[in-house]
N, C-alpha and C positions, 0 to 999 in steps of 0.2 A: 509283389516285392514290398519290401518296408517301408515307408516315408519316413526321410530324415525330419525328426522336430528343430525347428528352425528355432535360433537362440531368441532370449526376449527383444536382444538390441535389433532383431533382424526385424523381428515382429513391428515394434514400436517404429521401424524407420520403413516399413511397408504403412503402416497407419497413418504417418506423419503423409507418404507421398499422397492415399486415399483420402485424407481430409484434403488437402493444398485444391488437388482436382476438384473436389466439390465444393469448394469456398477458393477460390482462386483470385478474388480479390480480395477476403483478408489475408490468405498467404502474401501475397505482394506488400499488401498494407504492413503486416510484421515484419519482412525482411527489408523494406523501403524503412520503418522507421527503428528497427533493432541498430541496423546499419549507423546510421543517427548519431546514434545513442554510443554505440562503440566510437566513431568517430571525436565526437564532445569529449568522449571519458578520455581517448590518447591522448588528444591534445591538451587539454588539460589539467591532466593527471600529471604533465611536463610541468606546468606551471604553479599545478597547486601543491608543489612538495620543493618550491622554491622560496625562500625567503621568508619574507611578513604571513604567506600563506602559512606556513607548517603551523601556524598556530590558530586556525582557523579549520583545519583539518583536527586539532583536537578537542574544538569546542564541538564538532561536527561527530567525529567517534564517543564523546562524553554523553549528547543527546542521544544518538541511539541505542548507546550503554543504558541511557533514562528509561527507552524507550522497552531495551529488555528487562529489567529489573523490574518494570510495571508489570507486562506481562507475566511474568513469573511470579509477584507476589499478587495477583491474579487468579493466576493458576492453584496457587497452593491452598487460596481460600476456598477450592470448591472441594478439596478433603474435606474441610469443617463441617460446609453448609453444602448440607447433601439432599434437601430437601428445597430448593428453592424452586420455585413454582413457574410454567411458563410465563407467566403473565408478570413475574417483576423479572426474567429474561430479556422477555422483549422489551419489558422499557428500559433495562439498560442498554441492551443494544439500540437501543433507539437512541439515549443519552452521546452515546457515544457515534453514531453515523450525526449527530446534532453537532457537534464537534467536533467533526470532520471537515463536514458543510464548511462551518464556521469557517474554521484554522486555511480551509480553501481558497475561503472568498481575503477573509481580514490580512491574512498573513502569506500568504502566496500572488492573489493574481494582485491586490490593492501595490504590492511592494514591485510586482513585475513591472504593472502601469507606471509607476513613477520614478523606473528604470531605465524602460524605454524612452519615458520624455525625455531623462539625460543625456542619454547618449541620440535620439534623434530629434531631439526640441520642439516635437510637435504630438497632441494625441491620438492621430488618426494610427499617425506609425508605430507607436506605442502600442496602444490597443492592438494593429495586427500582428505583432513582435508577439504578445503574449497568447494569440488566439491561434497561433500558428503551433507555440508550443503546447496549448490545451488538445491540437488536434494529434499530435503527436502523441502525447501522453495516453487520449484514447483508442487512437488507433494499438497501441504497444498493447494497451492492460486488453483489448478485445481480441489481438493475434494470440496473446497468453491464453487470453481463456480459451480458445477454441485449438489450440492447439500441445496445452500443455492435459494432462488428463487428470483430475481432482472431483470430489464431491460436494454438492453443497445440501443440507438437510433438504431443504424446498424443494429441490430440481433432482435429485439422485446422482448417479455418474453420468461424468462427462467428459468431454474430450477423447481422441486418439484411444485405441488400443485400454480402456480404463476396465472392461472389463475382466482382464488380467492381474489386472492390481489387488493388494487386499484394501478394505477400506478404512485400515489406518492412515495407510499411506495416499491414500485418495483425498482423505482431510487434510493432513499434514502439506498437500501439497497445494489445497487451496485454501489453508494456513497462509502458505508461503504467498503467494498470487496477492492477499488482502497487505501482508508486513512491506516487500518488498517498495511500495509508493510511499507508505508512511518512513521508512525511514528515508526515500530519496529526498521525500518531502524535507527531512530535516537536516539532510545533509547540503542543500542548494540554499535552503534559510540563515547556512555561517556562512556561505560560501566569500560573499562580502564584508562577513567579519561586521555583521550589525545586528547587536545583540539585541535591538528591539524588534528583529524579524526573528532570529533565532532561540530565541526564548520564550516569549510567546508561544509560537509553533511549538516548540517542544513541550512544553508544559501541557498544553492542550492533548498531544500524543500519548503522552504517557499518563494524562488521566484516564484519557477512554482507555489505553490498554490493559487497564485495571479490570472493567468491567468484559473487556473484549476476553481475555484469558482467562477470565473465570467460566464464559459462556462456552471457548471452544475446548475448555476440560472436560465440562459437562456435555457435549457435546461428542468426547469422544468416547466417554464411557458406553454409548449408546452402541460402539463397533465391539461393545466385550473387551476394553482394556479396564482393569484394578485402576481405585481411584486416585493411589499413587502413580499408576505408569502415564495415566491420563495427563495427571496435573505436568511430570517431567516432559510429556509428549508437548502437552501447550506451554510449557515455560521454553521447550527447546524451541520452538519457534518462533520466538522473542530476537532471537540472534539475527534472523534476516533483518531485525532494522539498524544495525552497525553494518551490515552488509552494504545495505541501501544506502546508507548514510556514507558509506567511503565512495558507491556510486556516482549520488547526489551531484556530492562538492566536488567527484571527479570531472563529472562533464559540464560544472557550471564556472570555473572556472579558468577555462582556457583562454577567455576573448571577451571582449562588452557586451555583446548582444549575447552572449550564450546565456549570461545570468539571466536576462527577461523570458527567456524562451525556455529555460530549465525550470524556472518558478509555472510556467505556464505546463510543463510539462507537468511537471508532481500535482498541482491541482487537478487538472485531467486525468490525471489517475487514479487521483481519492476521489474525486466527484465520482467517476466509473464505478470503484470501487462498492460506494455509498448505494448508489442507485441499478445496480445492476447485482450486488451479493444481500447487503444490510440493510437496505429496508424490506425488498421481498422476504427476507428472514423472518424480523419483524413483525410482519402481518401476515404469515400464513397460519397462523395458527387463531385467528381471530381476533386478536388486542390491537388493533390500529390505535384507537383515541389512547391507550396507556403510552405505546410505541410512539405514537405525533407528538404525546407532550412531554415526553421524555428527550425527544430531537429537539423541541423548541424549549426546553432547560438547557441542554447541551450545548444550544446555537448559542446562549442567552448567555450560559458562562464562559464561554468561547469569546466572545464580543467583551465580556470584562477584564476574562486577563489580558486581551490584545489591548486594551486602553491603557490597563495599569500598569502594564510590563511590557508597554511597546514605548 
């Protein structure tokens, strides 16, 4: 008799159950803190499209608007420069996980701390207000990665059912996995409407995403896409950080505590991000000392505009 081929939704959600099975504590972990996450965004989402907020919501869509336009004029540079060599790749992606770091520590957890003391006047509780949202933030981005399915140059495919994919869409989607925190990042940074966390933060984003989108153009030409489809492929996934960004400020604004724990979340997601995708990027190809001090420029202008524009 014939076998019926089973549709790909059918596929991917037999995959999803065979991974859960065999990682059964980060399935829990993802559904314990996706759950979260949707919770934060309802209630908040109530409050931040009320009043004083609405316009905090557009300082929050404007940055991760900054945030794609970087990317994409990014992207477009890697038409020009078709010959850029690995070795000033990885120190920009190095510049840019530098700046990551940075915009995590300066403008995320420093702004959560001294969040937390307001609303509980002390810093033991502070601190665990924001350590709670860092564990969250990586528990989320490690249920993603082990369960969403994407490629990264270093590691090849991964996740669920990926060998069905082509490997545009393998990239494209851990494109998405790395945008996704950075724009939550910048959408929890207005959420307060305090331009000296939100500004900062953003600026620092959309510089690395300069270099980030010129990397993952070139990057994609390597799956056989023309250096135009490449560059539109990396500018389109620019857009996930207005995504993230309506995320962000959705579920940092519902309640006091949510803002300290939302800041703690997005750092734990770029810190994740940084040390679990960009810096193994970074160094497998042998440029570590170009890679380290291009992170430590990155960190070093990161720590400036947080002084001068915070």
């Amino acid at each position: 008799m014939a076998t019926t081929a089973q549709s790909p939704v059918v596929n991917l959600r037999s995959a999803w159950l065979a991974q859960a099975q065999t990682y059964p504590g980060i399935a829990l972990g993802l559904a314990a803190t996706a759950l979260i996450v949707v919770l934060l965004l309802v209630v908040g989402s109530v409050s931040a499209f009320q009043g004083a907020q609405a316009g905090n919501i557009r300082y929050a869509m404007l940055g991760g608007s900054a945030g794609f336009i970087a990317t994409t004029v990014g992207a477009f540079l890697a038409i020009g420069l078709r010959n850029i060599s690995t070795r000033t790749q990885d120190s920009m992606l190095g510049f840019a996980a530098g700046m990551m770091l940075a915009a995590s520590a300066f403008s995320l957890i420093l702004p959560g701390l001294e969040a937390g003391r307001e609303i509980f006047g002390n810093g033991p509780a502070a601190a665990l207000t924001v350590v709670v949202g860092l564990g969250i933030g990586v528990l989320l981005m490690l249920g993603l990665d082990y369960f969403t399915p994407h490629e990264h140059a270093s590691t090849g495919p991964c996740g669920p059912d990926c060998e069905r994919l082509n490997r545009v869409w393998l990239f494209v989607l851990a494109i998405a996995l790395h945008n996704i925190p950075e724009g939550m990042a910048i959408g929890v940074s207005f959420a307060n409407g305090d331009m000296s966390v939100g500004l900062p933060l953003t600026t620092a984003i959309s510089l690395q995403d300069i270099p980030e989108g010129l990397a993952v153009a070139l990057a994609l030409r390597t799956t056989g896409l023309s250096a135009l489809a490449s560059a539109l492929v990396a500018a389109a996934s620019g857009l996930m950080e207005p995504v993230g960004a309506l995320v962000g400020i959705g579920m940092s604004s519902g309640f006091a505590v949510a803002y300290p724990v939302s800041l703690g979340l997005a750092a734990g997601a770029m810190i994740f991000v940084v040390s679990h995708e960009v810096i193994p990027e970074t160094h497998r190809n042998g440029h570590q000392t170009p890679a380290t001090l291009g992170l430590m420029v990155g960190f070093a202008v990161m720590m400036f505009l947080d002084t001068a524009l915070g």
